[in-house]
Structures are given as structure tokens and as C-alpha cells.
C-alpha positions as MATLAB code, in Angstrom:
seq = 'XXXXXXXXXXXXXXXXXXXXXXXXXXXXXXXXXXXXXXXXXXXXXXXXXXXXXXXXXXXXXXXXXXXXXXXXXXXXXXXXXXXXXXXXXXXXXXXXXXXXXXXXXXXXXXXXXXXXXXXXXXXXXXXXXXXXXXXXXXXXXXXXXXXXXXXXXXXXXXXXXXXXXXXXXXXXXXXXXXXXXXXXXXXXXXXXXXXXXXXXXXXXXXXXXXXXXXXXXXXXXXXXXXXXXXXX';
ca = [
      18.584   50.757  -26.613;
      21.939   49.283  -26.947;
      21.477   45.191  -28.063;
      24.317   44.276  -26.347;
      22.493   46.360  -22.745;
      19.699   43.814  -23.558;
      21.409   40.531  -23.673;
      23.569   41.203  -20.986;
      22.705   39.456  -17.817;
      24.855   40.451  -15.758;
      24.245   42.031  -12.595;
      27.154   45.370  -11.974;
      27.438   45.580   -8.313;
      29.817   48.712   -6.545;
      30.898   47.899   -3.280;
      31.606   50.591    0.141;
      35.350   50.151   -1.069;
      34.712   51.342   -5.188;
      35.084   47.607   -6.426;
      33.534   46.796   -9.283;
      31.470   43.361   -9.214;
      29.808   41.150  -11.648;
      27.268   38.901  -10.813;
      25.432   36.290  -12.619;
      21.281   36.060  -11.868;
      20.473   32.281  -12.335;
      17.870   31.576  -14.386;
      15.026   29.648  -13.804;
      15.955   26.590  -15.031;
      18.621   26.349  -13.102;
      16.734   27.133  -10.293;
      14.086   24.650  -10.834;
      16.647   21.876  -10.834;
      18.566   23.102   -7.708;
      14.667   23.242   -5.941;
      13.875   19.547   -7.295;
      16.864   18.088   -5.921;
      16.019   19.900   -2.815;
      12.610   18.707   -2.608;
      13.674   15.134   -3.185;
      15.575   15.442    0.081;
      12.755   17.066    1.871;
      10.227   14.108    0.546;
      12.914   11.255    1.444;
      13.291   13.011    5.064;
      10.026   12.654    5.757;
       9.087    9.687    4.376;
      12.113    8.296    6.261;
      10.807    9.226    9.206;
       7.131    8.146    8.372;
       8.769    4.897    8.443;
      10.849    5.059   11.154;
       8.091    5.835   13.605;
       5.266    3.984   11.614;
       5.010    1.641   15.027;
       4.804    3.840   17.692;
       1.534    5.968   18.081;
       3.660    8.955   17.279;
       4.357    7.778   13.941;
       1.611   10.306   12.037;
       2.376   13.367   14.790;
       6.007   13.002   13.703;
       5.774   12.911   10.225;
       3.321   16.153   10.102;
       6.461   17.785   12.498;
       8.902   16.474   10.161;
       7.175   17.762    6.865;
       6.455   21.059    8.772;
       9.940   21.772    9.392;
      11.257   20.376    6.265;
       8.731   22.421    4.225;
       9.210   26.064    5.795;
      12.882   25.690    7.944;
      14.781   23.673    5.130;
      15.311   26.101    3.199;
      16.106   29.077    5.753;
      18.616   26.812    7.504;
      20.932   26.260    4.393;
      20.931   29.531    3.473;
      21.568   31.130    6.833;
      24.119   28.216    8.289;
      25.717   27.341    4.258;
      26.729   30.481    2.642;
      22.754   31.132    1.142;
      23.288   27.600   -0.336;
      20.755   24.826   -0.107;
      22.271   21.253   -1.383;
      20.568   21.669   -3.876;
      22.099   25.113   -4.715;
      25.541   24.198   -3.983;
      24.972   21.007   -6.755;
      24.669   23.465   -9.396;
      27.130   26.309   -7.781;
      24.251   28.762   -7.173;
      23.832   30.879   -4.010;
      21.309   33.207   -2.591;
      22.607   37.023   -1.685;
      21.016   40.259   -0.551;
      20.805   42.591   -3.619;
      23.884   44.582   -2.509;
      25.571   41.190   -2.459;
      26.053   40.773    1.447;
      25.312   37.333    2.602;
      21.280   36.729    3.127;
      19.580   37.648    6.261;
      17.484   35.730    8.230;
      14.562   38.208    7.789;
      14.938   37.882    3.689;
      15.497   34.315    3.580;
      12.197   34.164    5.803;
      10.416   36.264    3.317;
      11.663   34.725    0.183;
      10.608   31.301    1.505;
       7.515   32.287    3.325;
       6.091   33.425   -0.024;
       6.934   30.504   -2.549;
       3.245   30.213   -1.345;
       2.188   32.681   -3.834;
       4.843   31.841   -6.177;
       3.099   28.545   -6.315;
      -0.570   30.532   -6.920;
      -2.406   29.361   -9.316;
      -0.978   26.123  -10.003;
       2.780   24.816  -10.699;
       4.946   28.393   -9.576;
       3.126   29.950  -12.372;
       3.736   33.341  -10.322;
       7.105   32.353  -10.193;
       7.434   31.399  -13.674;
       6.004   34.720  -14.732;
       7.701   37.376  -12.763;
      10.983   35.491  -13.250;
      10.598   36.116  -16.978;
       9.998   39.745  -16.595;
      13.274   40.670  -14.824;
      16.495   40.429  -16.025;
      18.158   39.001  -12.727;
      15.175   36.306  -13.100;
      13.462   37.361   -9.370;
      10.936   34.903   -8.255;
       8.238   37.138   -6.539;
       9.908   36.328   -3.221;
      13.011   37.829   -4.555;
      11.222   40.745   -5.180;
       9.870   41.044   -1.789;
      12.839   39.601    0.157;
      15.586   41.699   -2.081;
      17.231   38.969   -2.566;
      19.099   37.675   -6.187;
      20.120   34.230   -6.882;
      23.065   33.714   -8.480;
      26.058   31.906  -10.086;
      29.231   30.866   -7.829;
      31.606   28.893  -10.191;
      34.707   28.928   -8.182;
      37.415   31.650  -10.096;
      39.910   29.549  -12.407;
      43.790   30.715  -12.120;
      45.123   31.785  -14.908;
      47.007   29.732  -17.938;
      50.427   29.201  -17.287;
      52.855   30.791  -19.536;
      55.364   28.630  -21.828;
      58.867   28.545  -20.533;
      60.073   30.336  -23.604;
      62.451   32.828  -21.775;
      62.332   36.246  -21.279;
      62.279   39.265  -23.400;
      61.912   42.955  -22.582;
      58.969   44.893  -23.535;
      59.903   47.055  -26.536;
      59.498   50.862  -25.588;
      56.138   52.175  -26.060;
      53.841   49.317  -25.526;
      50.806   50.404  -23.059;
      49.669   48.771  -20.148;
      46.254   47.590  -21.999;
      48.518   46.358  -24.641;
      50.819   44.475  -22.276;
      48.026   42.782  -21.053;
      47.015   41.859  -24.297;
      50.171   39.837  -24.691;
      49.770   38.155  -21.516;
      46.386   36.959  -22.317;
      47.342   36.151  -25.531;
      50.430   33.975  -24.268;
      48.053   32.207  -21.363;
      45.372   31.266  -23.860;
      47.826   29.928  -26.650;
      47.116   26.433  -25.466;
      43.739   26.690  -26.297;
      44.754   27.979  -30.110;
      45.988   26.176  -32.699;
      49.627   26.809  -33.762;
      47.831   28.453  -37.184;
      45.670   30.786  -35.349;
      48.439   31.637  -33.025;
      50.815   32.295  -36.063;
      47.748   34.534  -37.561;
      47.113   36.831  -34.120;
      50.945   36.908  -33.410;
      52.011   38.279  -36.773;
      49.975   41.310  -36.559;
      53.064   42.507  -34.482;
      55.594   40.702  -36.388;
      57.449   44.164  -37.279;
      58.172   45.163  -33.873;
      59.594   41.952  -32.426;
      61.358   41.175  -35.477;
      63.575   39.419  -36.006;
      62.341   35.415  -34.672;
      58.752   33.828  -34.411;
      56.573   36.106  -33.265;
      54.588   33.461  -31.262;
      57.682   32.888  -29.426;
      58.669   36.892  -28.850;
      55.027   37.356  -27.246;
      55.362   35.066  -24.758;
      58.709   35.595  -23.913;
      57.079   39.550  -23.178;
      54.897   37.990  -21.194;
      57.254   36.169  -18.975;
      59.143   39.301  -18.378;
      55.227   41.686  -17.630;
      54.762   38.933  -15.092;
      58.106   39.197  -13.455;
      59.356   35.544  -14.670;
      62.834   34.617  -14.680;
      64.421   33.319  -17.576;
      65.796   30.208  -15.278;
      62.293   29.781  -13.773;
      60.325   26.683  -14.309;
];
């Protein structure tokens, strides 16, 4: 099997319309964070509201109501009501999905919650633990039930801004792949150090010649995306 197949954890996703999706699986660390910060919340609920009713005679029915709802809705409210995102999910930009990446149902998130039960069994989400290590989209076994995936949702940076440089054609020739290779090499050329830029850039040098190079790509650039030379 192909190493890179095997370290690859991303999850390819086709859509009705032919669009090609990756997703990201979180992993169980992640996941165990997102659920502690959750459960914090669900133990400061209810013992807020042991406290709150601690001197009326309802104080103990309450609190049992409270944990019950807390314990087995929490959950199934956020991610039904919150984009599949419990708090503690959206602190660490995860999100729960169906496995054809349509928001959750009510009927998975039921399931997927219903059983962290047995995910729990024997002691400590060992269950959990174990099956989430044996998949490569790291399913809990109420994933697996539910059909559910958790996963990354880091909002989608825009792209570098170009140097105002000016604008140069495109000599003849030049592919689209390989126009797009000079755009992304003039967005990330920020992130490069004039040396390394100097190295990449003169591996055209005889076809923009004569000038810098550096400069010459990202004037190309400015003209792929449609800049004007008087733009800002």
C-alpha cells in the first residue's frame, strides 16, 4: 500500500453536484478536550442549581432533573440548534456531521450520545479509546453506529495578497497549472526569505529575462488575477 494512502487522514467526500471535499476526522485528543470542557459546564450547571434550590424541598428533585437533562440533552441540543457544535466543540473548531457531510440529524446525534454509555464500558471510554484507534476518521463506537464523523472547521484563510509590483503579460506558452504556480508562488513570497525567493524564481530566469525574476513573477501574477497596474 501506498505510505502516503496510510498517513493521510483525510476524509474525500463527492457531493450530488461532483464537488470534491476534504475533510479532517478529529482525533481523539482533540476530542477529549472539547468533551472536558463540555463536561465542566454540565458539572457547574448542576451544581449551580444544587445550590440554588438547596433551601426549598425541591432542591435534590431539581438537581437529579438538572443532571438528567444535562447528561443525555446537552449534547443533542448543541449539535442540532449550533451547527453539530457543542461549546466545547466550537472552542477547538470541531463539528459533528453525517458521514456524507450533511448537517447531523436528530436521530444520529441521539444515537451517538445515547451510546457514550458503552463507549464508557469498562472503565474511562476505553471502548471509545479503542475503536477510535482502529479507524482512520477516529469513530468513537457511537460514530460507528450513528454514521456520524467529527471533524475539523478552521474557518478558510483568503489568500496572500500580491505585491504591487505592476503588471506583466504571461509569456506565450505557460499552462494553466503553471500559471497557478506563479500565483502561489507570488502570494506566499512573504513567508520566504528574499534568498529562497531568489533560488525558486531563477529556475525561470531565462524566460522573463531580462530584470529580477522575483519581480517578473509577480508582476505575472498581477496580470493571471486580472490586477491593474494602477491598482492598490
Amino acid at each position: 500500500m501506498d505510505q502516503a494512502v496510510m498517513i493521510d487522514t483525510r476524509h474525500p467526500l463527492e457531493t450530488p453536484e461532483g464537488t470534491d471535499l476534504s475533510l479532517y476526522p478529529a482525533g481523539f485528543w482533540v476530542r477529549s478536550l472539547a468533551y472536558t470542557i463540555d463536561w465542566l459546564i454540565r458539572v457547574a450547571v448542576v451544581v449551580a442549581t444544587g445550590f440554588l434550590f438547596s433551601a426549598s424541598g425541591i432542591g435534590q428533585g431539581m438537581t437529579l432533573v438538572v443532571y438528567f437533562l444535562m447528561e443525555w440533552f446537552y449534547p443533542v441540543y448543541f449539535e442540532l440548534c449550533h451547527n453539530g457544535q457543542t461549546i466545547g466543540k466550537k472552542a477547538l473548531h470541531l463539528k459533528v456531521i453525517n458521514d456524507d457531510g450533511t448537517p447531523v440529524t436528530f436521530a444520529a446525534s441521539l444515537i451517538r450520545n445515547l451510546l457514550r454509555t458503552v463507549d464508557f464500558l469498562p472503565v474511562f471510554y476505553i471502548s471509545a479509546i479503542i475503536a477510535s484507534l482502529c479507524n482512520r476518521d477516529f469513530k468513537r463506537l457511537g460514530d460507528l453506529a450513528a454514521g456520524t464523523l467529527v471533524v475539523y472547521t478552521n474557518p478558510i484563510k483568503p489568500s496572500p495578497a500580491i505585491d504591487n509590483v505592476g503588471v506583466r503579460p504571461v509569456p506565450e506558452g505557460f499552462s494553466t497549472d503553471e500559471q497557478r504556480v506563479l500565483v502561489a508562488f507570488a502570494q506566499r513570497s512573504a513567508t520566504m526569505s528574499g534568498a529562497r525567493q531568489a533560488e525558486l524564481a531563477n529556475i525561470i530566469a531565462p524566460l522573463v529575462a531580462p530584470g529580477d525574476p522575483v519581480v517578473a513573477i509577480k508582476q505575472m501574477a498581477n496580470h493571471i488575477v486580472g490586477r491593474r497596474a494602477d491598482s492598490p
